[in-house]
N, C-alpha and C positions, 0 to 999 in steps of 0.2 A: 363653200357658200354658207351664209349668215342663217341661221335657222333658229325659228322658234314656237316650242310646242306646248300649246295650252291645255291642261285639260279641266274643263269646270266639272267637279262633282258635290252635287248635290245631298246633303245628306240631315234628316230631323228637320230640315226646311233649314238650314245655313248653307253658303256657299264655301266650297273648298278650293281652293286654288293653287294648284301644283306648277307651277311654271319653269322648262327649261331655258337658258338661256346659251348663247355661242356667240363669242365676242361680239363687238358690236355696241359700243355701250350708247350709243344714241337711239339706238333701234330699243335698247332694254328702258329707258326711263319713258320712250311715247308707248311702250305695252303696259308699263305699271302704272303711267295715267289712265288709261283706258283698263283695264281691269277693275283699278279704284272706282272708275266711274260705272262698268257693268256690276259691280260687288251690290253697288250701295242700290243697282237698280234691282238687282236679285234680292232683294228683302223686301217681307211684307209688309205693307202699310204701316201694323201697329208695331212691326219690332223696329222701324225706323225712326216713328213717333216716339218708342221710348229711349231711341237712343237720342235721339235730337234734342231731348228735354229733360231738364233738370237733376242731370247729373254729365260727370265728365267721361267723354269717351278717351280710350288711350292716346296719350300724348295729343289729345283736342286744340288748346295752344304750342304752335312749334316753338321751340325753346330758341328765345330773340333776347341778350342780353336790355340791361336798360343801362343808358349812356350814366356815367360817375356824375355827370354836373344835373341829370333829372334825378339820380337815384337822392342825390343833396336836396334840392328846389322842392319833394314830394316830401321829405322829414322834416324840413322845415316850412312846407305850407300848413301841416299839421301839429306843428306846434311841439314837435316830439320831445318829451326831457324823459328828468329822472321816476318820475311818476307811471311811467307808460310799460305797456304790453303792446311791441309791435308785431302783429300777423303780416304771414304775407303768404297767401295761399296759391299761390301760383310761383314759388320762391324760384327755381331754377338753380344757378350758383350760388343764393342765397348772400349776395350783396346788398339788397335791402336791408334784411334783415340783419347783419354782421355790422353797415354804416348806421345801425341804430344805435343800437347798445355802444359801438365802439365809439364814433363823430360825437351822437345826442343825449350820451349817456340814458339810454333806456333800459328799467328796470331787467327787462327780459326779452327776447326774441324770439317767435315764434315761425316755423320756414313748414310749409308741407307740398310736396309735390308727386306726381304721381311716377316720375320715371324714377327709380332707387337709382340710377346712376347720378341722379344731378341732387338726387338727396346724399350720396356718398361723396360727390363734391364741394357743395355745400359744409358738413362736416368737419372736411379736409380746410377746407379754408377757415371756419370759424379756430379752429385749433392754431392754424396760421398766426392766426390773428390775436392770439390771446385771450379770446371771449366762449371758450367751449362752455363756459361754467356759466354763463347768460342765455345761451341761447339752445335753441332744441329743433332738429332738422328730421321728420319724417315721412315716410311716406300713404301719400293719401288723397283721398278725394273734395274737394272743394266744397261740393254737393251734400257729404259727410260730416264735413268740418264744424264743430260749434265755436261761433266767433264772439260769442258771448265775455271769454279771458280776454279777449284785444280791447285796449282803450283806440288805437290807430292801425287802421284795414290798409292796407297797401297793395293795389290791385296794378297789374300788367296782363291782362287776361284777351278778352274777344268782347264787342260790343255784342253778342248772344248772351255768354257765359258772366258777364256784369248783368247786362238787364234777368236772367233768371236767379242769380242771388241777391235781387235788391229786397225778397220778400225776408230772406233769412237774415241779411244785414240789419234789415228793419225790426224784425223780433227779435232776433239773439243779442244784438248788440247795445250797449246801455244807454243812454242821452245823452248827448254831450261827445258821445264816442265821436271820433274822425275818422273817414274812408277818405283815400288820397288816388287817384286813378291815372296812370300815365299814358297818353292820348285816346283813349276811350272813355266816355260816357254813362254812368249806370242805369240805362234805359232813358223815362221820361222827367228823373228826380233833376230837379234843377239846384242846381251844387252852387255852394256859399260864397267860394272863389274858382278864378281859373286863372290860372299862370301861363306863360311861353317859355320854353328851354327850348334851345336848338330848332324853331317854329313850329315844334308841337305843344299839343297842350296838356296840363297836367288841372284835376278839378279837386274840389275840396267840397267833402261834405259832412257835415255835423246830424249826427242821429238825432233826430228828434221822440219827443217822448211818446209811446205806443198812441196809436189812431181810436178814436174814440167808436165805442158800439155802434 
């Protein structure tokens, strides 16, 4: 018979979660939705608040390739050439950033992500590629990040995790700078262009010069 034994312990005010499991693998993913969902109700107000805000929780964006023909349409909405520092802080296998430097000749590429396994892929592929000596793959937080070296932001992230860095995009990044966004939005900034690849939409936004006192 299918058994499964939970035990929630509580410990400094975090939830611990020990979970048996015994074959059965449809019965093991509806306990691990529901645990997720008991975890996140076992925390108190303010440590949910600051996990919720403005910074990235582990692996926050689940790692979703971006299609070859959006990853092209976003380096070329923004105008990428030889001039340019491409970020891309939510990099994944760091195909943004690898079709920068390699397709739009971009001075350099910049990849940060927070799982080191997709930063060690990432890596693997630039070397692939012949561009290890362009570009730099580590691991890190979004939240953390100074996007101030990017002339072109290349976002695939969460319509959350865009509108909570539009305040850093706005001060760290220079004038003129481009953020390029593959079907999300950066909050309530209304972007210069928007394109269709494959019926989604990719935006285009031009940093304007700091906001006046």
């Amino acid at each position: 018979m299918n058994r499964c034994r939970i035990i929630v312990e509580k410990r400094t005010g975090l939830t611990t979660l020990d979970v048996t499991f015994e074959r059965n693998r449809t019965l093991r993913k509806q306990v691990s939705s529901f645990l997720l969902f008991a975890g996140a109700l076992s925390l108190p107000p303010h440590t949910a608040e600051a996990q919720g805000r403005g910074r990235m929780k582990p692996l926050d964006v689940p790692f979703a390739t971006t299609p070859p023909a959006a990853v092209n349409a976003m380096l070329k909405l923004a105008g990428t050439g030889p001039d340019d520092v491409v970020m891309d802080p939510g990099a994944g296998d760091g195909r943004i950033v690898i079709a920068a430097v390699l397709n739009f000749g971009a001075r350099m590429g910049i990849g940060i992500d927070l799982d080191s396994r997709r930063v060690r892929e990432a890596t693997d592929a630039a070397r692939r590629a012949g561009v290890q000596d362009r570009t730099n793959f580590s691991q890190g937080d979004a939240f953390k990040t100074d996007f101030g070296t990017a002339s072109v932001l290349a976002l695939f992230m969460s319509p959350r995790i865009n509108r909570e860095l539009e305040p850093r995009i706005r001060a760290q990044m220079r004038p003129g700078s481009r953020v390029v966004s593959y079907r999300f939005p950066v909050g309530d900034w209304q972007p210069a262009k928007t394109v269709f690849v494959g019926g989604q939409p990719i935006y285009l936004w031009i940093v304007p010069p700091p906001r006046s006192p």
